[in-house]
Structure formats: structure tokens, C-alpha cells
C-alpha positions as a LaTeX table, in Angstrom:
\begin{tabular}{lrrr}
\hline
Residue & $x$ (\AA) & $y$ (\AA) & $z$ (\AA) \\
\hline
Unk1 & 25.58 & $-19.94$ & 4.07 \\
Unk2 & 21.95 & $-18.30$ & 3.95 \\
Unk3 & 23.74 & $-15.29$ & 2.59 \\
Unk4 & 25.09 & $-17.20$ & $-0.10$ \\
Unk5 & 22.08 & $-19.10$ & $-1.23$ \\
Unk6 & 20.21 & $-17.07$ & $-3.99$ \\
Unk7 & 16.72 & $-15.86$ & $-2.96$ \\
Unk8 & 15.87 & $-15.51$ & $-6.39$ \\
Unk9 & 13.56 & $-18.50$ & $-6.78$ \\
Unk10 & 10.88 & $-19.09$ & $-9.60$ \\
Unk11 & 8.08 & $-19.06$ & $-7.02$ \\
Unk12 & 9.51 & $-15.17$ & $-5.26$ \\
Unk13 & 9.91 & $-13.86$ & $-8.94$ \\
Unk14 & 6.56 & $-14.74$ & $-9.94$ \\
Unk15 & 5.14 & $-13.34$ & $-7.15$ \\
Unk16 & 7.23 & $-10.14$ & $-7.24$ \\
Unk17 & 5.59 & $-9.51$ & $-10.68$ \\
Unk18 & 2.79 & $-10.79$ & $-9.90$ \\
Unk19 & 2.32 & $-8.33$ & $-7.21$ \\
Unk20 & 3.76 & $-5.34$ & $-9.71$ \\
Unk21 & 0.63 & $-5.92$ & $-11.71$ \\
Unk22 & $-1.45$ & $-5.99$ & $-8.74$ \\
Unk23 & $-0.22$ & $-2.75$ & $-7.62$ \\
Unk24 & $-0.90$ & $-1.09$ & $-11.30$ \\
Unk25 & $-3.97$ & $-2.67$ & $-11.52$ \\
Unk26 & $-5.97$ & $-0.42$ & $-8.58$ \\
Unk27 & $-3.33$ & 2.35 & $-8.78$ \\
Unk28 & $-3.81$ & 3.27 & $-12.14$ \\
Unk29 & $-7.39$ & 4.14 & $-11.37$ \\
Unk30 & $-6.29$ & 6.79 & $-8.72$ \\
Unk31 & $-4.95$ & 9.87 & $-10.72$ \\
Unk32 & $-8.48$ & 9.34 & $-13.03$ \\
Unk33 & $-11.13$ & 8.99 & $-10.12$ \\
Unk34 & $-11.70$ & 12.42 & $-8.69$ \\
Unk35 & $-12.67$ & 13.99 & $-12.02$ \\
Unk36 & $-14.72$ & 11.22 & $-12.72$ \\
Unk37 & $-16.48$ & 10.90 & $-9.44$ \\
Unk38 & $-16.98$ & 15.11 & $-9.94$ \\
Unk39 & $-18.50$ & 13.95 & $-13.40$ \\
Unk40 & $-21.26$ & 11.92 & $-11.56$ \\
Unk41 & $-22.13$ & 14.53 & $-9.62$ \\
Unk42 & $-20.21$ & 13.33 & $-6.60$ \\
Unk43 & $-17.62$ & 16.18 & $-6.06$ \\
Unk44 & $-18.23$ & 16.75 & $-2.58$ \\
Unk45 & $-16.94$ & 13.23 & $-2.02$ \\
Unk46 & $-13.66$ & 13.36 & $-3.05$ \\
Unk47 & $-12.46$ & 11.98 & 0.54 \\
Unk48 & $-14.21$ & 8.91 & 0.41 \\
Unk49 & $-12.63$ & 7.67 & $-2.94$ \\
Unk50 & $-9.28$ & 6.44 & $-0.65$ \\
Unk51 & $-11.43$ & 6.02 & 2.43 \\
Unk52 & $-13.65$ & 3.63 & 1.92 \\
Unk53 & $-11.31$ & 1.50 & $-0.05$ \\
Unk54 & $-8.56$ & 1.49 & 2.99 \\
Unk55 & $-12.39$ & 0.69 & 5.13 \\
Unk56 & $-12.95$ & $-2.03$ & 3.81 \\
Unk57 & $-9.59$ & $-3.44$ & 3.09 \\
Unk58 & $-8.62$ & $-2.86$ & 6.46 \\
Unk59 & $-11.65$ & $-5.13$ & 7.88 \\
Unk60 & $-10.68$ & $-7.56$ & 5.42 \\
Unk61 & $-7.51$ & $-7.68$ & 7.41 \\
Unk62 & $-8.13$ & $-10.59$ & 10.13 \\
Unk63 & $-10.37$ & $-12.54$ & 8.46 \\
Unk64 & $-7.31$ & $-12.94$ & 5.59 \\
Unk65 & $-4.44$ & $-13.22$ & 8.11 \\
Unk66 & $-6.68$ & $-16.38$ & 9.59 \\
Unk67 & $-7.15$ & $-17.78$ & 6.15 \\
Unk68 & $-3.30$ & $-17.20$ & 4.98 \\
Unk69 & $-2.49$ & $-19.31$ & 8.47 \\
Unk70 & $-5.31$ & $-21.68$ & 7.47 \\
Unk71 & $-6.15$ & $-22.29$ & 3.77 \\
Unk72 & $-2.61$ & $-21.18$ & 2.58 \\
Unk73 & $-1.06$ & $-18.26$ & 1.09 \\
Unk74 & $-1.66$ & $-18.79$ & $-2.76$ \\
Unk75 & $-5.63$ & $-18.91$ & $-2.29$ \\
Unk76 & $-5.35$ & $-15.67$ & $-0.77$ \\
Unk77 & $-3.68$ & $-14.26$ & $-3.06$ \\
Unk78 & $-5.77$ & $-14.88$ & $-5.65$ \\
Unk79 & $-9.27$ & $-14.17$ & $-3.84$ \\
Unk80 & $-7.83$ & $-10.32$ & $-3.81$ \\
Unk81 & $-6.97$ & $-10.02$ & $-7.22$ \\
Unk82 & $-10.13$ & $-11.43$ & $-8.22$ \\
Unk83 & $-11.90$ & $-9.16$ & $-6.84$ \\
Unk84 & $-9.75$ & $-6.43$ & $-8.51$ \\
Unk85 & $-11.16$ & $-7.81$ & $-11.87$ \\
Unk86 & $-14.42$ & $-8.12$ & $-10.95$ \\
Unk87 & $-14.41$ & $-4.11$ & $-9.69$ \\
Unk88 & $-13.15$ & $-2.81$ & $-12.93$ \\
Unk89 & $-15.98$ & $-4.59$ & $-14.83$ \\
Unk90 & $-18.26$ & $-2.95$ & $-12.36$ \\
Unk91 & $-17.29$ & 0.15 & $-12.29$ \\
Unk92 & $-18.65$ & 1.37 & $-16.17$ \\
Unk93 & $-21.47$ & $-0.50$ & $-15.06$ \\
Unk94 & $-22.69$ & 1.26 & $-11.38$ \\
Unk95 & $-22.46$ & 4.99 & $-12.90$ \\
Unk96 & $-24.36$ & 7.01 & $-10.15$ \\
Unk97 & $-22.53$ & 8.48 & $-7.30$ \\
Unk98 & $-24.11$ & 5.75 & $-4.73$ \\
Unk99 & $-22.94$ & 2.89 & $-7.32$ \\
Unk100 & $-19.32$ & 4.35 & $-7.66$ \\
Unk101 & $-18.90$ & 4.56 & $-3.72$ \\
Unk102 & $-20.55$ & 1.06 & $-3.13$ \\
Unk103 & $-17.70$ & $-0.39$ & $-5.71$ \\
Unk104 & $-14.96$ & 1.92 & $-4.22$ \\
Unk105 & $-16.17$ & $-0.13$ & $-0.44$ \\
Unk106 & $-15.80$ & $-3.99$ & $-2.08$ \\
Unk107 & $-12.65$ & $-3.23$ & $-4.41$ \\
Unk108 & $-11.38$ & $-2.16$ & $-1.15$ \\
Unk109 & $-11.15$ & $-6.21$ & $-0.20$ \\
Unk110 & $-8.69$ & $-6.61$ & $-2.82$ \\
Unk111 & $-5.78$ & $-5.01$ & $-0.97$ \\
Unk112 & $-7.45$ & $-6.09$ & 2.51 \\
Unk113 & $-6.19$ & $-9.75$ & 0.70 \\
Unk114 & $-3.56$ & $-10.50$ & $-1.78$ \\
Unk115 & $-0.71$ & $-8.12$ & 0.16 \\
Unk116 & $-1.47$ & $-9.77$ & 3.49 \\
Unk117 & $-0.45$ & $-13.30$ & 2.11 \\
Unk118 & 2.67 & $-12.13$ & $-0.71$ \\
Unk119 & 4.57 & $-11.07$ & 2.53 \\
Unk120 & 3.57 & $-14.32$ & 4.85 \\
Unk121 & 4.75 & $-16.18$ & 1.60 \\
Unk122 & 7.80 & $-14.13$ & 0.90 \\
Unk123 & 9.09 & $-14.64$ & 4.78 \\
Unk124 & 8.42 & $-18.35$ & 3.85 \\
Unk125 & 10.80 & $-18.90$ & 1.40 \\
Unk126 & 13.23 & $-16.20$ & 2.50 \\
Unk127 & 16.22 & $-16.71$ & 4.97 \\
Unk128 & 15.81 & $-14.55$ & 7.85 \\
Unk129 & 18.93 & $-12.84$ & 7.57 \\
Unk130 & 18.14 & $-11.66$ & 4.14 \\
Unk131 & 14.10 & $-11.06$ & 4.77 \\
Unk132 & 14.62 & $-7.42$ & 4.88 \\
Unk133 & 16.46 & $-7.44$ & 1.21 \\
Unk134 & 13.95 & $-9.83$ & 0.19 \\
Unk135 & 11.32 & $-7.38$ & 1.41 \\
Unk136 & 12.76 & $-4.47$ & $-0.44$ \\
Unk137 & 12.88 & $-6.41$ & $-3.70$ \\
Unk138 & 9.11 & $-7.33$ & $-3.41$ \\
Unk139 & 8.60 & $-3.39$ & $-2.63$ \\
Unk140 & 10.06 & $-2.69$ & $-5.66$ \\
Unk141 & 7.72 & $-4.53$ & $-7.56$ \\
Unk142 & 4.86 & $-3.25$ & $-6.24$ \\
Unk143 & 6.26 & 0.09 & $-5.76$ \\
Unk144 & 6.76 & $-0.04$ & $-9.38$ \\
Unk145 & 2.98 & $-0.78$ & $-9.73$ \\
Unk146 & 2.52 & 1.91 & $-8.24$ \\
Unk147 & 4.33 & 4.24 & $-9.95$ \\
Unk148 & 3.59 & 2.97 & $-13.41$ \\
Unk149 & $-0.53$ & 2.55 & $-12.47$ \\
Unk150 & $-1.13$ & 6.37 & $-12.65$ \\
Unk151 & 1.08 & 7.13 & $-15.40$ \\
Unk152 & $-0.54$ & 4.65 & $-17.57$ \\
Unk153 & $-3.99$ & 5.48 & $-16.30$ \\
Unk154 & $-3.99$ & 9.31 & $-16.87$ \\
Unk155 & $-2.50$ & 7.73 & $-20.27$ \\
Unk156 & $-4.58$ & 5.85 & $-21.14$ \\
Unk157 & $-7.84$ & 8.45 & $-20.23$ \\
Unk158 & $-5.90$ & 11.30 & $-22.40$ \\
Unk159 & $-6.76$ & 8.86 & $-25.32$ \\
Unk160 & $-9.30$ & 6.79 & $-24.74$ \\
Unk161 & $-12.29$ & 6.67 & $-22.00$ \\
Unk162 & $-12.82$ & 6.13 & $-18.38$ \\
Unk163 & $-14.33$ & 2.65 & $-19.25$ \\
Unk164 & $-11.21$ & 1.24 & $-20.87$ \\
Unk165 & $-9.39$ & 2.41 & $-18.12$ \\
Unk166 & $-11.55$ & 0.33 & $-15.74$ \\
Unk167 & $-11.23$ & $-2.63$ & $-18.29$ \\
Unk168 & $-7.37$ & $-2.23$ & $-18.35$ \\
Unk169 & $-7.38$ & $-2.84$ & $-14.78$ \\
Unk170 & $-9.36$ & $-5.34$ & $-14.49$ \\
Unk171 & $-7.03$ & $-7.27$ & $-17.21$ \\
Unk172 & $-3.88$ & $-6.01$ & $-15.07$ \\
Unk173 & $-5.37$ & $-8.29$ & $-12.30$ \\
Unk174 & $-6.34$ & $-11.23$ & $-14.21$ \\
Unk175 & $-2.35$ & $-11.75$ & $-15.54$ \\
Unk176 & $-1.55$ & $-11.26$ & $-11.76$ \\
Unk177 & $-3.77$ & $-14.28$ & $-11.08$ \\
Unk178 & $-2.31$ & $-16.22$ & $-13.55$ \\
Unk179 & 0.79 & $-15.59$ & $-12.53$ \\
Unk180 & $-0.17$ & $-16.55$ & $-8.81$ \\
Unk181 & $-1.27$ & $-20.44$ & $-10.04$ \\
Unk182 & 2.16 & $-21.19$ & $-11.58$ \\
Unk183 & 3.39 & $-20.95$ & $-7.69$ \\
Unk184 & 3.63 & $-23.79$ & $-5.10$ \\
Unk185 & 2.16 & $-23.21$ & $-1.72$ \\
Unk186 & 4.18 & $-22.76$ & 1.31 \\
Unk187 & 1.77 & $-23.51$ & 4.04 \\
Unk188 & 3.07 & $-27.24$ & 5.32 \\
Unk189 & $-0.32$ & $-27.71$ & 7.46 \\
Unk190 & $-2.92$ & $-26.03$ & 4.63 \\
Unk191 & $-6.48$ & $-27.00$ & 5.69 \\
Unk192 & $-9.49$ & $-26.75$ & 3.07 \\
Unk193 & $-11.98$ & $-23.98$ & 3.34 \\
Unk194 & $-14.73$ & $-24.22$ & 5.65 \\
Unk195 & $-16.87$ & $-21.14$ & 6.14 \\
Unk196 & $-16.55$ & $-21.84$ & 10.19 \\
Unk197 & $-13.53$ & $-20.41$ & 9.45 \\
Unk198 & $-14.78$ & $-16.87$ & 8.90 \\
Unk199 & $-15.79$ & $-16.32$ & 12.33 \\
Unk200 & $-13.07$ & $-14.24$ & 13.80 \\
Unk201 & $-12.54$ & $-14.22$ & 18.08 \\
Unk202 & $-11.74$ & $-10.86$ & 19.90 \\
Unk203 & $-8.25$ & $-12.29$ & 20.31 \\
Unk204 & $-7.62$ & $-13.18$ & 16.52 \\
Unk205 & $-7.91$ & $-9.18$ & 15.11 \\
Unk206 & $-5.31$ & $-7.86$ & 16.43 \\
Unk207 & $-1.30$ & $-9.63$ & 17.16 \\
Unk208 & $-0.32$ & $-8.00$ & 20.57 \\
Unk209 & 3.50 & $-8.73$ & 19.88 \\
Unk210 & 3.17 & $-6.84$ & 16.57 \\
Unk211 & 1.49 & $-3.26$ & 17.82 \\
Unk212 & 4.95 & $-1.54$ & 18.11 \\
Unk213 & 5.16 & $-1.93$ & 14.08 \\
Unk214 & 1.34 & $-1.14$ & 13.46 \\
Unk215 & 1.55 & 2.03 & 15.48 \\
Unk216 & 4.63 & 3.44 & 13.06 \\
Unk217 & 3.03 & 1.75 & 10.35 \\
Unk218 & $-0.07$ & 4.03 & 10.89 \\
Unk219 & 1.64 & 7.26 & 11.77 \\
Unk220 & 3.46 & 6.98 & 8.64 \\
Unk221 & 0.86 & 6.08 & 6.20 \\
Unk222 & $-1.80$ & 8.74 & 7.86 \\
Unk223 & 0.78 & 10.81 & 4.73 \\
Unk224 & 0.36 & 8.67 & 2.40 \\
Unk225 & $-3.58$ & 8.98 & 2.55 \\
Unk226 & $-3.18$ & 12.64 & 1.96 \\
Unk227 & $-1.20$ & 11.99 & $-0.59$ \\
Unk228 & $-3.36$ & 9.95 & $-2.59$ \\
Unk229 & $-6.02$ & 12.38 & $-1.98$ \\
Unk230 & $-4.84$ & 15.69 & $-2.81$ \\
Unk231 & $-2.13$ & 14.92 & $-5.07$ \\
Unk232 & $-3.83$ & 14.82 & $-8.23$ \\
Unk233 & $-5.83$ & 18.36 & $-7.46$ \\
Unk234 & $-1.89$ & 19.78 & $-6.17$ \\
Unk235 & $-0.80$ & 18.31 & $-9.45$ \\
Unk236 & $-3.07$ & 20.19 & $-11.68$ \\
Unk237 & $-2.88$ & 23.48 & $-9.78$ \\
Unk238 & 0.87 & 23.63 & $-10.43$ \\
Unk239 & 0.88 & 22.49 & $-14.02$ \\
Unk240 & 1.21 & 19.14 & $-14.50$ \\
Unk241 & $-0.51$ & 17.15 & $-17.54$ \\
Unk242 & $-0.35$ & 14.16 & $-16.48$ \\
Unk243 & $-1.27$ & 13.52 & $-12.57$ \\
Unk244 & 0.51 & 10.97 & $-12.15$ \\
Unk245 & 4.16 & 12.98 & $-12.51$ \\
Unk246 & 4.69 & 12.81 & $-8.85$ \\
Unk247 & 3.85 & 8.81 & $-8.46$ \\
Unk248 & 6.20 & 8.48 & $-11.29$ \\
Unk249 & 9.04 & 10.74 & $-8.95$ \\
Unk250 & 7.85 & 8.61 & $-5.88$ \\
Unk251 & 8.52 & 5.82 & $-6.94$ \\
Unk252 & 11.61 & 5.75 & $-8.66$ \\
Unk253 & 13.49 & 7.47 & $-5.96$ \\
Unk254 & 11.65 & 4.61 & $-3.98$ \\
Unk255 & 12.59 & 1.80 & $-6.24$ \\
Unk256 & 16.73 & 2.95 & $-5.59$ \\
Unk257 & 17.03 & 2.93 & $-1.98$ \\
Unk258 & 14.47 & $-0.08$ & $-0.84$ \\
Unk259 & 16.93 & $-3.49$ & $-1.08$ \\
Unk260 & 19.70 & $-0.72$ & 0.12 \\
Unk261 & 17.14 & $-0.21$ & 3.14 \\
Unk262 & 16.36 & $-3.54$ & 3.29 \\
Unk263 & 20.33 & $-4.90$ & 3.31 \\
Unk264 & 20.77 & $-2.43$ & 6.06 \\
Unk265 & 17.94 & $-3.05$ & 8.44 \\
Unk266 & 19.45 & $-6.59$ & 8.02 \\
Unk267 & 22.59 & $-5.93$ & 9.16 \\
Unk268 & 22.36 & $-2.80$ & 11.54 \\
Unk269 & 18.91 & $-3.77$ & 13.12 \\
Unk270 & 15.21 & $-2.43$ & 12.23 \\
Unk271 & 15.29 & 0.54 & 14.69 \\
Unk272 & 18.22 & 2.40 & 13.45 \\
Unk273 & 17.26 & 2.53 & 10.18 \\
Unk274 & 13.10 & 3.15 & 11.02 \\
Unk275 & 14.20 & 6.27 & 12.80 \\
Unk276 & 16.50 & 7.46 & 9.69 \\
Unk277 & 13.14 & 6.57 & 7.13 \\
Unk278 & 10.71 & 8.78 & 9.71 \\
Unk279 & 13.10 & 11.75 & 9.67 \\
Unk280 & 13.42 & 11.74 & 6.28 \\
Unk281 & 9.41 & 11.35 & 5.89 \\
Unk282 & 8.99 & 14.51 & 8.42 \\
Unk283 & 11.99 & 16.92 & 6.01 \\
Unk284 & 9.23 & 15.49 & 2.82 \\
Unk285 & 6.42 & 16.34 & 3.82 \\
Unk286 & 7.29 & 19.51 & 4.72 \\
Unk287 & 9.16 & 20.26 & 1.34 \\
Unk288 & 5.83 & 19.42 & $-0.38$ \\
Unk289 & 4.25 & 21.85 & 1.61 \\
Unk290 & 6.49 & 24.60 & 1.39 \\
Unk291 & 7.57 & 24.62 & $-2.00$ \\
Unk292 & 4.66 & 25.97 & $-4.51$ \\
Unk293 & 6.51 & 25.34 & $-7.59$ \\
Unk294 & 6.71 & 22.37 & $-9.96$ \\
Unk295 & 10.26 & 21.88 & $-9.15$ \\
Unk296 & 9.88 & 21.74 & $-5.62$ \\
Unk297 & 6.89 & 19.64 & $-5.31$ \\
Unk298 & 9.00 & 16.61 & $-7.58$ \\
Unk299 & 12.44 & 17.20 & $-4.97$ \\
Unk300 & 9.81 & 16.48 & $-2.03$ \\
Unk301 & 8.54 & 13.35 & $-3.97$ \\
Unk302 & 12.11 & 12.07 & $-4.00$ \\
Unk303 & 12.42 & 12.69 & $-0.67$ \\
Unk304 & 8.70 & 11.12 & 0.17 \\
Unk305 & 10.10 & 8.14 & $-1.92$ \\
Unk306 & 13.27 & 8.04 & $-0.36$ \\
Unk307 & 11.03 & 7.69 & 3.06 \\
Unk308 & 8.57 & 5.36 & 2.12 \\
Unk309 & 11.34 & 3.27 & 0.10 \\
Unk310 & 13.47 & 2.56 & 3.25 \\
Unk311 & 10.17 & 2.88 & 5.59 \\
Unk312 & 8.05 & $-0.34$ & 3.58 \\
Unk313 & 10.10 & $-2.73$ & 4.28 \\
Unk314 & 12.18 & $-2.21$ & 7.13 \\
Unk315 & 8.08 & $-2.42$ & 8.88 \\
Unk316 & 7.22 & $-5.47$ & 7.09 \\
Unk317 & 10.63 & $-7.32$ & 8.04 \\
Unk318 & 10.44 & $-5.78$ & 11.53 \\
Unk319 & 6.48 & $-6.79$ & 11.78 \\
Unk320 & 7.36 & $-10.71$ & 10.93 \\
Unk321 & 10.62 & $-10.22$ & 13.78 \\
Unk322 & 8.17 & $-9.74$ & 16.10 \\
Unk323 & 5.73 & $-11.87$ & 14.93 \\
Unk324 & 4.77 & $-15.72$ & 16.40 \\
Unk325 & 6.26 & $-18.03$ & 13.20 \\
Unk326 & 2.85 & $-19.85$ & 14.14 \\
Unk327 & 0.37 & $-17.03$ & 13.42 \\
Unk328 & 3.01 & $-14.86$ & 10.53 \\
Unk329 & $-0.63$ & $-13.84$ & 8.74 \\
Unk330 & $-1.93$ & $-12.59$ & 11.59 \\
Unk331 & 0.51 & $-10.32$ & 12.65 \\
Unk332 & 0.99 & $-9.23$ & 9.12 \\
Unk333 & $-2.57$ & $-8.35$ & 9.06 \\
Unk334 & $-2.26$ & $-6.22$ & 12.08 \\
Unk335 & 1.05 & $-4.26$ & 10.46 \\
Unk336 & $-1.82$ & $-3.86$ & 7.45 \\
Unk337 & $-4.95$ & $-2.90$ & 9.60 \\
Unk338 & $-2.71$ & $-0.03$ & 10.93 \\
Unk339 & $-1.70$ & 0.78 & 7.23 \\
Unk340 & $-5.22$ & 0.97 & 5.91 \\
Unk341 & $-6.18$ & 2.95 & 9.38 \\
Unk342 & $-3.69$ & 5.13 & 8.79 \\
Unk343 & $-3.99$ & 6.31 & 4.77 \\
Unk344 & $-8.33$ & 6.04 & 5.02 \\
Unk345 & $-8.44$ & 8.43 & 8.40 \\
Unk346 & $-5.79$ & 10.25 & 6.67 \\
Unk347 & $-7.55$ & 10.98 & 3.29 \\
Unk348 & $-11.16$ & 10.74 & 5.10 \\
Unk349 & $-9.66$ & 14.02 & 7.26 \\
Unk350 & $-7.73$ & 15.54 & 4.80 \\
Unk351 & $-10.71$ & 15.84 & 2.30 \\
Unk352 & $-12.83$ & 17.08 & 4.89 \\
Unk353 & $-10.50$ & 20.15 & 5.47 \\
Unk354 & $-9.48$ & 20.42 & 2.26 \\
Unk355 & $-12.63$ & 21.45 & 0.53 \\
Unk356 & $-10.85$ & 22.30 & $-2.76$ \\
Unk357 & $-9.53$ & 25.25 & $-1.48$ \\
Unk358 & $-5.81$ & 25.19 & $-2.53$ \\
Unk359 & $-4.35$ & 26.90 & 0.39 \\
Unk360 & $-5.08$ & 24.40 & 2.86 \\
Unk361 & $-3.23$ & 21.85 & 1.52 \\
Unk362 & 0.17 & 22.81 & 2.83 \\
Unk363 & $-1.89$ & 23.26 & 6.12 \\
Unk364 & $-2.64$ & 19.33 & 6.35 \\
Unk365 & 1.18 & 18.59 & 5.34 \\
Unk366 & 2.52 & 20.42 & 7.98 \\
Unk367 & $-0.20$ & 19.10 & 10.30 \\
Unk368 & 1.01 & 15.14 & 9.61 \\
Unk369 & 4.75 & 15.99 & 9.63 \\
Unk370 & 4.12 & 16.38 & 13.47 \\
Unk371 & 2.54 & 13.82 & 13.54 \\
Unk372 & 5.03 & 11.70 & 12.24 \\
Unk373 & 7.47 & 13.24 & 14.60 \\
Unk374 & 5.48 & 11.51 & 17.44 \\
Unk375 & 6.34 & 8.27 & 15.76 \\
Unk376 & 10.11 & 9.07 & 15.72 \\
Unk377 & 9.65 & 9.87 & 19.51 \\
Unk378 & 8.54 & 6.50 & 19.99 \\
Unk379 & 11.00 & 4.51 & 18.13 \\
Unk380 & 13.65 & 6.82 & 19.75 \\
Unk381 & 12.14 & 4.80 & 23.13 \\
Unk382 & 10.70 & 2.29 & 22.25 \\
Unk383 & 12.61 & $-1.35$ & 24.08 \\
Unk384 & 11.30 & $-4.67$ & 23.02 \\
Unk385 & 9.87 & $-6.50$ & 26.62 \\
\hline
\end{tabular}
């Protein structure tokens, strides 16, 4: 019978786009932000623009896992796109290098926020036995945000300026927030705010039961870090106008195999179909690496998407399995402590080697491929106790 009921509810497609706009609204700033951080005299600092966003989004982490299992879902949602809108007012605003980094560390919060409490409140309303389809749908939207973020945002700087860029995101947000009211919350024992609440024990950072998901989660997102950080200056050096060609590739090849990977995981267990997204990470990363050519680097961004797209959320689905129905936010928010961990240390290193020296970049490819290949050997024997 749960297979038969629809999971296409007003509440889970509000969110879905609500979380597409989300996605576009910090994404789009991504392709842009190097040059303009060179432009304040900040070159040398490349590797912090992902780095200390995933810092401080990743201590965001427990304190909104404990306030998704507290104060509800919706309010959470909403703190993290507000502070989306407020960053891209700030931005134009702050223009030394100090004043740039200090806004890249708080719009950081927004992601440490609103993802944390879409997927407590899409395994809310969700049947378990279609969680991971539901999960792949929701990746889709914001996978789509993604995608669409960069391509709009190199857009919209090839016509216009770097400070109606930061406005557009900021609006992107503010629809996403509006969306967000129009939903009921889910939480059946929501308590009101109290600020007692934001003191966080030694035992409420980390979910024991879900640190088999956060270590694959990290091992696999250490790539995407690198991605985010050298794709832009990879981009350039092989041709492309617009930077944001290979979210744009990503994503789409993303967007066609996540409910597939979702339906799947579903039906043939987590595991099995982790280990197939990891190998197909490793045999990406390396085509990016090898391949100099325009050509190649876009098959390898299939094949990245084709990863991440089955990889997203098999984890998430896989993460609330494991998870304590009691405490879903704070196992969540250990899956997405890992995830920040894994794409700041990832673009914090790979900036620090690259140096813009071209050659190394296939170097640091190479060099997380095997790292990713320890995650495979762990899934391959891993047993739940």
C-alpha cells in the first residue's frame, strides 16, 4: 500500500522547489567568486572561498540537528535561507579582502541549516520504503540549483555586475522562504525557542549509529571540494566562456539517474548500490584528470554526476536507516558535518597545492580518487552491529 500512495504532496513539492532555489541562490555565486576575490586583492586566498563556508556550516551542524528535533523543521529551514539573503546584501557592501572572507564564514550557516531540516522533514512525510526515491526527487531539485546557480551567475556577471549578482541571490533565497511558510510542520512534539537550547553536550555533536554514513559521506565529498575550487580556473584554461559549463554537465547527468538510484537502493539495499556510486566516483575523477581537452573534461562531469547522482541520496536514505526516529536531525547533522568536513578540507588542501599552477591539478584528482577507493574498501566490509 505505501508504494501505492503518492508521495507527491503539496507540502514535499514546495519544499523540493523551495530547496531548488536555495541551492541556486549560494551556487550561483561560485563560478563568479575567485575573480572577484583576485579583484580585491585577495588572490592568494582562493582556498578559503569553499573553506570557510563548509567551516562554518559544518559547526552549524549540531546546534541545527537539536533545533530541527526541538523547535521543528520549518523554522529551520527558514533561519538558513535567511541568512542567505542577508549575505548577498552584504557582500557589495564588505568590499576588502577581510570583509569578503568574514561574509564567506556567516553565509556559511546557511547550508549548516536549511538542508539539515528539508531531509528530517522529507523522511517525515515519506514512507520508508519509498524514502530513497523520495530522496532522489528532493536531490533533483537541489541538484538542479545547483546546476542552474553557476550558469545563471556567470550570466548574469557577463552582462551586468558582481553586485547584482549578489542581489539576485539574495532574492533567490527570499522566494525560497516564502515558499517554506506555505508548509505545515511535521514535528508532533515542537517546543518554542529558548536560547538554553543552544548549549550543545559532548554527546549531542555527533550520532554514533550514523558514523558508517558520515565516514563515506566525507570521503566522497573531500572531491567535491576540489571541485568547487579548481573548476572554474580548469574551466577557463581549457576554453570555456562560461564557468559554469561543467555544473551545467554535472548536474544533468545527475538529475537522470538520482530517483533511478534512489528506487534501487530501495529495493536492493543501500550497500550495493553505495559501492556501484563510489566506483563510478573513483573512474570520474580520474577521467577529469586525465583528459586535457574540453571534450573530455564534460564526459568526466557525466560520470562525476552519474556518481554524485546515485551517491546523494542513497547516504541520506541510508543515514536516516540508521538513525534513532527520536533524534532523525541529529543524525542528519552528523551525515552533514562529515559533508562539510569533507568538501572545506578538500578545497582548503587543494588550494594550498594548487597555487594556480595548472599542472597540479590532475595531481590532486588522482590523489582523492584513492582516496575514495578507501571508502569502497570499507563499504566492501563494512556489517551493521
Amino acid at each position: 500500500m505505501n508504494r501505492k500512495k503518492s508521495i507527491y504532496t503539496t507540502g514535499f513539492i514546495l519544499v523540493c522547489i523551495s530547496s531548488l532555489l536555495f541551492s541556486a541562490s549560494y551556487n550561483m555565486l561560485i563560478p563568479e567568486l575567485p575573480n572577484y576575490l583576485s579583484s580585491l586583492g585577495g588572490a592568494e586566498y582562493k582556498g578559503l572561498i569553499i573553506s570557510l563556508f563548509t567551516l562554518t556550516a559544518g559547526l552549524s551542524r549540531p546546534f541545527s540537528g537539536k533545533l530541527s528535533d526541538t523547535i521543528g523543521r520549518k523554522p529551520v529551514m527558514i533561519i538558513g535561507a535567511v541568512v542567505c539573503v542577508i549575505s548577498g546584501i552584504f557582500y557589495p557592501i564588505l568590499t576588502s579582502v577581510s570583509g569578503f572572507l568574514f561574509i564567506r564564514l556567516v553565509h556559511g550557516f546557511s547550508t549548516g541549516f536549511s538542508p539539515t531540516a528539508i531531509a528530517a522533514y522529507v523522511s517525515d512525510v515519506i514512507p520508508k520504503s519509498r524514502l530513497g526515491e523520495a530522496m532522489g526527487i528532493q536531490g533533483i531539485c537541489f541538484s538542479t540549483g545547483l546546476a542552474l546557480g553557476p550558469a545563471l551567475g556567470s550570466y548574469i556577471k557577463l552582462f551586468a555586475s558582481y553586485d547584482v549578482l549578489f542581489y539576485c541571490s539574495s532574492a533567490m533565497a527570499l522566494i525560497s522562504i516564502i515558499l517554506v511558510l506555505r508548509i505545515q510542520e511535521t514535528l508532533s512534539n515542537q517546543a518554542s525557542f529558548k536560547w538554553s537550547i543552544l548549549r550543545i553536550s559532548k554527546n549531542e555533536v555527533i550520532a554514533k549509529e550514523a558514523i558508517p554514513a558520515a565516514i563515506i559521506t566525507f570521503l566522497s565529498y573531500l572531491g567535491f571540494g576540489i571541485i568547487l575550487t579548481l573548476i572554474p580556473d580548469w574551466s577557463e584554461h581549457l576554453g570555456f566562456v562560461n564557468k559554469g559549463t561543467f555544473f551545467i554537465a554535472f548536474t544533468i547527468s545527475s538529475v537522470f539517474i538520482r530517483v533511478i538510484a534512489g528506487k534501487a537502493s530501495d529495493i536492493y539495499g543501500r550497500k550495493v548500490v553505495i559501492n556501484i556510486g563510489l566506483l563510478i566516483l573513483i573512474f570520474s575523477l580520474l577521467l577529469i584528470g586525465v583528459f586535457d581537452t574540453m571534450n573530455g573534461f564534460l564526459v568526466g562531469a557525466v560520470f562525476y554526476g552519474f556518481a554524485m547522482g546515485i551517491l546523494s541520496p542513497t547516504i541520506n536514505a541510508w543515514t536516516i536507516d540508521l538513525s534513532n526516529p527520536n533524534t532523525k536531525g541529529k543524525s542528519i547533522a552528523t551525515m552533514y558535518i562529515a559533508l562539510e568536513a569533507g568538501i572545506g578540507l578538500g578545497a582548503l588542501f587543494s588550494g594550498w597545492y594548487y597555487m594556480n599552477i595548472m599542472s597540479r591539478i590532475p595531481t590532486i584528482l588522482f590523489a582523492c580518487s584513492l582516496l575514495v577507493l578507501i571508502g569502497l574498501a570499507y563499504m566492501i566490509f563494512w556489517k551493521r552491529a
